[in-house]
C-alpha positions in Angstrom: 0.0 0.0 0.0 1.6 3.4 -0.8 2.2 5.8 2.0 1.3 9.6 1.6 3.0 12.6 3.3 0.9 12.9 6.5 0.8 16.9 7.3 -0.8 16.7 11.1 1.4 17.0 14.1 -1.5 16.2 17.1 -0.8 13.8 19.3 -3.4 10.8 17.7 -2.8 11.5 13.8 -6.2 11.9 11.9 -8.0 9.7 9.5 -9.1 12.0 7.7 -6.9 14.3 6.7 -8.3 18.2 5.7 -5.2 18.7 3.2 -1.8 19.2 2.8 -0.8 22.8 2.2 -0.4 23.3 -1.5 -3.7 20.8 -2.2 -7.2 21.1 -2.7 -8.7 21.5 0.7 -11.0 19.1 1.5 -14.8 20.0 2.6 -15.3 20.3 6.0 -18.2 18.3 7.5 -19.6 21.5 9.4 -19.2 25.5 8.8 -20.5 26.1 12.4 -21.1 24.6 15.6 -24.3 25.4 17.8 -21.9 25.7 21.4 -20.8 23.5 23.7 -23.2 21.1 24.8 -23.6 17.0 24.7 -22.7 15.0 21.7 -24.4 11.6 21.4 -22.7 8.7 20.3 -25.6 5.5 19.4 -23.8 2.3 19.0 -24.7 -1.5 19.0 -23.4 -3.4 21.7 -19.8 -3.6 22.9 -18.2 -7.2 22.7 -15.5 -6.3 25.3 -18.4 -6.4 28.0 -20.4 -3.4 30.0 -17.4 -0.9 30.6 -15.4 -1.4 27.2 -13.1 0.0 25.8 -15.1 1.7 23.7 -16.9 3.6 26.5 -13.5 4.0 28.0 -12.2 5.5 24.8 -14.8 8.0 25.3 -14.3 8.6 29.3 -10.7 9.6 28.0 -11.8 12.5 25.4 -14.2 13.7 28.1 -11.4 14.2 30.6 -9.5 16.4 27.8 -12.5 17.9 27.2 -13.0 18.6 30.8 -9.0 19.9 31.6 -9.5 22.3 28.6 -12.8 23.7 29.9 -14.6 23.5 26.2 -18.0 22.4 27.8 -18.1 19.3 25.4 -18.9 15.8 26.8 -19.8 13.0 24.7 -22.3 10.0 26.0 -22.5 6.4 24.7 -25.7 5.1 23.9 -26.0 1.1 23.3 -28.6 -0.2 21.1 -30.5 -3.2 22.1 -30.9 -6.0 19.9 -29.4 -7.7 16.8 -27.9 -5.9 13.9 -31.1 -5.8 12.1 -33.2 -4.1 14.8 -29.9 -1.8 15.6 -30.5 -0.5 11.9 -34.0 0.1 12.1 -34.1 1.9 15.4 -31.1 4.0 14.0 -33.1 4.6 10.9 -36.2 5.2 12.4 -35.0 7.9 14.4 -32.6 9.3 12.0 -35.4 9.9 9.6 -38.0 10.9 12.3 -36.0 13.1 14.7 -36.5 11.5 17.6 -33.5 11.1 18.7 -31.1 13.3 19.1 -27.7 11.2 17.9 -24.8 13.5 16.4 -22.3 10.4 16.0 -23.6 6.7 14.9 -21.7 3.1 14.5 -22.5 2.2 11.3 -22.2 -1.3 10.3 -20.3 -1.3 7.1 -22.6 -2.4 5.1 -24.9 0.5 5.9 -22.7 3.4 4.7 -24.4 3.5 1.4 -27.5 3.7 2.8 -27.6 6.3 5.2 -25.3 8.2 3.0 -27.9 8.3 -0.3 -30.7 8.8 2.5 -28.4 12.2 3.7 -28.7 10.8 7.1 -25.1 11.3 7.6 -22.4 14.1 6.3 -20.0 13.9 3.8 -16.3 14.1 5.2 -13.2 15.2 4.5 -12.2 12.7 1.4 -8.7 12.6 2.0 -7.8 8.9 3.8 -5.0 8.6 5.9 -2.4 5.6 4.4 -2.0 4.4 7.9 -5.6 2.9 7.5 -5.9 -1.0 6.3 -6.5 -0.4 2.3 -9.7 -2.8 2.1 -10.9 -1.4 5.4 -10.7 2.0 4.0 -13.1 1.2 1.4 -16.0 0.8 3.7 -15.7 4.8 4.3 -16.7 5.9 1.0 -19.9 6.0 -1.3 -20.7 7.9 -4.5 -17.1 9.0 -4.5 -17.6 10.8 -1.0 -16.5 9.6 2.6 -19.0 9.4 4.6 -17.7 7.4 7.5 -14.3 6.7 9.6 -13.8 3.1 10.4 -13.5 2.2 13.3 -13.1 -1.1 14.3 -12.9 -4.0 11.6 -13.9 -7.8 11.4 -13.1 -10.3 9.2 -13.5 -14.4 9.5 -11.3 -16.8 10.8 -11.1 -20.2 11.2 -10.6 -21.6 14.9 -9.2 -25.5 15.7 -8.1 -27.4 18.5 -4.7 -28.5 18.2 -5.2 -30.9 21.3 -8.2 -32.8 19.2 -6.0 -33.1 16.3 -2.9 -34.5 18.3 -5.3 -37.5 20.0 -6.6 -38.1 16.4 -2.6 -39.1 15.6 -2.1 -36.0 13.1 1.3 -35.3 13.1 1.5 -31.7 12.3 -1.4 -29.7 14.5 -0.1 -26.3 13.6 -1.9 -24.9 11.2 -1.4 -21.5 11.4 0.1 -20.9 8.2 -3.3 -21.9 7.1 -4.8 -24.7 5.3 -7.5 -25.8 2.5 -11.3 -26.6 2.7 -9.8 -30.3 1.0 -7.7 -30.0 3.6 -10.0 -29.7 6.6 -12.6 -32.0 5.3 -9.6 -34.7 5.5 -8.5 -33.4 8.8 -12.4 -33.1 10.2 -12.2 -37.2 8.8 -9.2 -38.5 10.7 -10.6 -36.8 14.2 -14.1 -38.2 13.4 -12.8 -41.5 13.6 -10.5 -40.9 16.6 -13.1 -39.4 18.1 -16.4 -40.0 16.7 -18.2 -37.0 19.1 -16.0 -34.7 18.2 -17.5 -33.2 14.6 -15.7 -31.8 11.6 -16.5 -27.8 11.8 -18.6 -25.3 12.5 -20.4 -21.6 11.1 -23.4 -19.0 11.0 -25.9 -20.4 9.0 -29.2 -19.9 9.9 -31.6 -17.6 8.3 -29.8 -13.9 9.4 -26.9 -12.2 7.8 -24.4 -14.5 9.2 -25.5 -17.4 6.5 -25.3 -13.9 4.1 -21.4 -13.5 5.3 -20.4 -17.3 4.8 -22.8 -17.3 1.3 -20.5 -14.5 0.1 -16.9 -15.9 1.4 -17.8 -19.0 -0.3 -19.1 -17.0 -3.8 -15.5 -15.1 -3.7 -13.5 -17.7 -3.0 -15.0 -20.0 -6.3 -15.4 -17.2 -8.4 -12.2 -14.7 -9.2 -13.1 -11.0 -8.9 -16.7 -11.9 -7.8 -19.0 -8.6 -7.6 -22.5 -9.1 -6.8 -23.2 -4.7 -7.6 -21.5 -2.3 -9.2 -20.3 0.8 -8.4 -24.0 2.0 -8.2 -25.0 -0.6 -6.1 -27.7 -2.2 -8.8 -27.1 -6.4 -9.5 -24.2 -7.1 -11.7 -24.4 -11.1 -10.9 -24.9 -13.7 -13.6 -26.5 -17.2 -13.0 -23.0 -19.0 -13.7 -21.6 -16.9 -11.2 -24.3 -17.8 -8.9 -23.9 -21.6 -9.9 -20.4 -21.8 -9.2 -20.8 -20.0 -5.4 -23.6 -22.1 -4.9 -22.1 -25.4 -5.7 -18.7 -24.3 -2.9 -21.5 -23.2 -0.5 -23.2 -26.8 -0.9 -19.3 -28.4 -1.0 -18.6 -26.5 2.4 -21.4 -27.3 4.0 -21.8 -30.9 3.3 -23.4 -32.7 6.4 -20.3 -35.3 6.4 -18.5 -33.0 8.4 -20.4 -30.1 9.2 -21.8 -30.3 12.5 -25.8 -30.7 12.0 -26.6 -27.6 14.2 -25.0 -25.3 11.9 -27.8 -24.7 9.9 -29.8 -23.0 13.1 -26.8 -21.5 14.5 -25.5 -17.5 14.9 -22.2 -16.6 16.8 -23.4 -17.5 20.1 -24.9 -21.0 19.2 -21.4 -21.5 17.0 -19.1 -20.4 19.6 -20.3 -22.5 22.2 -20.8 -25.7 19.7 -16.4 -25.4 19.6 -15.9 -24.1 23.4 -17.6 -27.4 24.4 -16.3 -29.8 22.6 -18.4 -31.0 19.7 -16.3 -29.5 16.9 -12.8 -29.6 15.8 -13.0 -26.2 13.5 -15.2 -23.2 13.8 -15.5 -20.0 11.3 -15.6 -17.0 13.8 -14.5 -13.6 14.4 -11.9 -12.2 15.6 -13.5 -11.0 19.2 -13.7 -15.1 19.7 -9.7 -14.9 20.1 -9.8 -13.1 23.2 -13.6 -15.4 24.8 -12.1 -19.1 24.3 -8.4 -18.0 25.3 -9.9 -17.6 28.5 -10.8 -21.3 28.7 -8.1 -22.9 26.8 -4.6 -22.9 26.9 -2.6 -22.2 23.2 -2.1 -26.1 23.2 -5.7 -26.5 22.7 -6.6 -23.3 20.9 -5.3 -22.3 17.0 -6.6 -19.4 15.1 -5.2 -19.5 11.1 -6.7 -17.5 7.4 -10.3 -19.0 6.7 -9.8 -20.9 3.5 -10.2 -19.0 0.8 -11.6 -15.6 0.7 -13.1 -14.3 4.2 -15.6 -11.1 4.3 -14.8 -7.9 6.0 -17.0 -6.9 8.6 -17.0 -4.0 11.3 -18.6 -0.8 12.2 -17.5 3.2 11.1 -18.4 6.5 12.9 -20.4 8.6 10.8 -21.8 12.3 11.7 -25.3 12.8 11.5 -27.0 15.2 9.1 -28.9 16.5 12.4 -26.6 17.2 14.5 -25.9 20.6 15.6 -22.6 19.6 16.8 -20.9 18.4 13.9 -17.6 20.1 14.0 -16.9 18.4 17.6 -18.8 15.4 16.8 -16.2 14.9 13.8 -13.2 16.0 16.7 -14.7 13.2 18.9 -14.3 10.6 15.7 -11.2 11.6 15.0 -10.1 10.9 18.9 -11.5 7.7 18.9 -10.0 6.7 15.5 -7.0 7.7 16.1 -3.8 5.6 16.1 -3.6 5.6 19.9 -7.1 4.8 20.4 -7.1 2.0 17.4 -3.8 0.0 19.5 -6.8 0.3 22.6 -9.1 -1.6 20.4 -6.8 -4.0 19.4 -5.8 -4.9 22.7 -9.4 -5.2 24.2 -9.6 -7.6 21.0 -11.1 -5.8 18.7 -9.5 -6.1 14.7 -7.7 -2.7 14.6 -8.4 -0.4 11.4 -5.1 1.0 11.1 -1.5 -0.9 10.1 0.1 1.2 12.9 -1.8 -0.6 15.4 -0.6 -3.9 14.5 3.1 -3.3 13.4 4.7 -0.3 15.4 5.2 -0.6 18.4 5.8 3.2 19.5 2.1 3.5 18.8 0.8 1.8 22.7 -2.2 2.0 24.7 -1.1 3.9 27.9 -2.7 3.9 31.3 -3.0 6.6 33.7 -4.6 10.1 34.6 -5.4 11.8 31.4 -4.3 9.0 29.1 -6.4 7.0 26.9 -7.4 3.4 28.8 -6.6 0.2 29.1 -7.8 -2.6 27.3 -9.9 -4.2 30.4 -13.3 -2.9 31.2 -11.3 -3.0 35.0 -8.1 -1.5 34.2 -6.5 -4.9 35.2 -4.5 -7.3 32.8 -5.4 -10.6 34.5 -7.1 -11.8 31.2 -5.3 -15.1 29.6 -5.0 -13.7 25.7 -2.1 -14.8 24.4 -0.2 -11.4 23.5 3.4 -10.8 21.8 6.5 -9.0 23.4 4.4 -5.2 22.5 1.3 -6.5 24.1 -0.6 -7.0 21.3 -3.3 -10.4 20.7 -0.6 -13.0 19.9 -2.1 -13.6 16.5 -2.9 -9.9 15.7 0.3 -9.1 13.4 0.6 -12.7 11.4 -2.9 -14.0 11.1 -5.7 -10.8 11.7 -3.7 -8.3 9.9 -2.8 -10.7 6.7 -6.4 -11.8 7.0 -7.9 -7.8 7.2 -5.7 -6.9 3.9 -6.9 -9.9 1.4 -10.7 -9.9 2.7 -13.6 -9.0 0.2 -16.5 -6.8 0.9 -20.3 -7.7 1.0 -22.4 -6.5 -2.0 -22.2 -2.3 -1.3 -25.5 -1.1 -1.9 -28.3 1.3 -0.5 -30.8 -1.1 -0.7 -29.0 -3.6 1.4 -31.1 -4.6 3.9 -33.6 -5.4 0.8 -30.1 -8.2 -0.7 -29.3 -9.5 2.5 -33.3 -10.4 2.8 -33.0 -11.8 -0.3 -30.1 -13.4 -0.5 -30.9 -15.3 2.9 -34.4 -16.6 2.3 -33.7 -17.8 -1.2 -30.6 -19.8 -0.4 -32.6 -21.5 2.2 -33.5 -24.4 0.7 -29.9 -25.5 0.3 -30.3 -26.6 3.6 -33.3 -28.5 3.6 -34.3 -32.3 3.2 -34.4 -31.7 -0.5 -32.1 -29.3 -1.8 -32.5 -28.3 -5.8 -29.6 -28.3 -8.2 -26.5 -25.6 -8.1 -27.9 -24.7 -11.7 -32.5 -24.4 -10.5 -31.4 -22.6 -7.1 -29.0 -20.1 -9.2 -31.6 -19.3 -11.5 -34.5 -18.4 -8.7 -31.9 -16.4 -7.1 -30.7 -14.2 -10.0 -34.6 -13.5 -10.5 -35.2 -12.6 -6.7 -32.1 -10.4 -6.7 -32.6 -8.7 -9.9 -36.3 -7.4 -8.3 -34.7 -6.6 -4.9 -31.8 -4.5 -6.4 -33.2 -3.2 -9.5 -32.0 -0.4 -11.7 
């Protein structure tokens, strides 16, 4: 990834940078400011636990805010519910005004959405090189950035090294990564060591994790594979379709996919593998830091997902509403910063910037007026394996390889109305009587050339 001339000197370099003398200046995302008041953040829930760090991200900039005098202070609001009802309670108030949010956590697959509804303001469009390259690509629509990431996601795959050594395999690291050939073989030799134990595990019931493992399996058996282009209308073909479909069906054959699969989301996944009754599970990176609490690194492996995993993650965006917006962009800027990024990574989070992963100047410090620690407590009695900086043993050889080569979902403003889609129609792939690759590629092109039309 090229690096550009950075031309800040404050102490958490910017995302998005406002120009470099001698450019274009960039548009600012607010001419004025309405005073010193409240600034709202509403965000889904935080994995790190009540506390996290991303409220404690936000304790920090109030205490700045607060040794300066400005008469700013920013307040974390958690959604309740899943993704889906996160977006429509954002949505609903957004678009009705009643709620008063200046700053919101976007999913990344909503960006094109609330941007084309003008729910949220354009920002400056100069991205910081620091940032991941694919990650950065979530913050723009219509040529226009609209968001700041913030923290990233991508899938892995998880195994137990212990199950594999009891099963007589010789060579249980598999960090490096392997195959899908490869784990259906491996999946076979534990089976008949240890005929409880099943092959592996994923999100596939009928939400948008079976969308996420429909897409990473559509990527990986398809080169360049675009569901929309740069519009966001359908650009698929039903070959296209038929080749994902027939990996999806090779992935998820019952021989070694554990049978609960099919009804199963992160949770139900997570604790299929944590107890036992899997050898491999497809999970994201916040699982690194849950089972390390239960296993030791002899019995817990994270390596690549084979073949192409999705990007996930969420991005601060500034709401068309807000009368705040110059602060509310200050505040993202704080909490996207490269300090505040190495706090997310820590607290287990997939960081969005490279800095974060590979220098190790960049740190997470702890004390008065500092930005916090990765605990909700402050404490570091937590069992995460970390390298000699600190850092999630695994975060600069298998999450930061994994963030740079992962593909993005289909970027469209009508994606709630593709993931719907998408979801329901490949459902009967996992039924008693599945149709062919080529019958079930031909009702979905149909379906998704109605939801996404041009």
């Amino acid at each position: 990834m090229a690096r550009r001339r950075l031309c800040t000197t404050v102490l958490l370099p910017l995302l998005l940078v406002p120009g470099c003398g001698g450019g274009q200046t960039s548009r600012q995302p607010a001419d004025s400011d309405s005073g010193p008041g409240e600034i709202v953040v509403a965000s889904g829930r935080d994995v790190t636990g009540k506390g996290g760090v991303r409220e404690q991200l936000i304790d920090a900039w109030n205490r700045q805010q607060e040794k300066t005098g400005s008469g700013y202070r920013a307040r974390l609001v958690e959604l309740p519910g899943n993704a889906d009802e996160q977006r429509s309670q954002l949505l609903g108030a957004l678009q009705s005004g009643s709620a008063a949010y200046d700053v919101v956590n976007l999913d990344v697959t909503w960006v094109p959405e609330f941007a084309a509804a003008h729910l949220v303001r354009p920002l400056p469009d100069e991205i910081d090189a620091d940032v991941i390259n694919s990650v950065a690509g979530t913050a723009r629509w219509g040529g226009k950035v609209y968001s700041v990431p913030f923290n990233s996601d991508v899938g892995l795959l998880y195994y137990r090294p212990d199950l594999l050594h009891r099963a007589g395999v010789r060579q249980t690291d598999l960090s490096k990564g392997i195959s899908w050939k490869q784990l259906q073989t491996l999946s076979g030799d534990v089976a008949r060591a240890l005929p409880k134990v099943g092959g592996w595990t994923t999100q596939l019931a009928a939400y948008e994790g079976r969308t996420v493992n429909a897409i990473e399996a559509f990527a990986s058996a398809v080169p360049d594979f675009e569901l929309t282009d740069g519009d966001g209308h359908y650009d698929g073909s039903v070959a296209e379709l038929t080749a994902g479909i027939a990996e999806l069906r090779s992935r998820t054959e019952t021989a070694y996919t554990l049978t609960d699969a099919v009804h199963s989301d992160e949770a139900a996944s997570l604790s299929d593998f944590a107890d036992g009754r899997t050898q491999f599970l497809r999970q994201w990176p916040y699982a690194y830091g849950s089972l390390s609490q239960s296993f030791s690194t002899a019995q817990l492996g994270v390596a690549p997902l084979p073949g192409r995993a999705v990007l996930g993650g969420q991005n601060l965006a500034v709401t068309e509403s807000s009368p705040r917006a110059a602060k509310a962009a200050e505040l993202i800027r704080y909490l996207t910063g490269r300090q505040s990024e190495r706090c997310l990574l820590d607290a287990g989070f997939a960081a969005t910037r490279t800095s974060a992963y590979d220098d190790d100047s960049v740190t997470c410090p702890v004390g008065a007026g500092g930005t916090p620690s990765a605990s909700p407590t402050g404490e570091s009695a937590d069992r995460m394996p970390r390298d000699a900086a600190g850092r999630p043993a695994y975060a600069r050889t298998t999450l930061l390889p994994a963030l740079r080569k992962a593909v993005q979902r289909p970027r469209t403003p009508l994606y709630g109305a593709f993931t719907q889609t998408f979801t329901t129609q490949l459902g009967p792939l996992f039924g008693d009587d599945p149709p062919s690759d080529a019958a079930l590629a031909k009702t979905l092109d149909a379906a998704l050339r109605k939801a996404l039309p041009d």
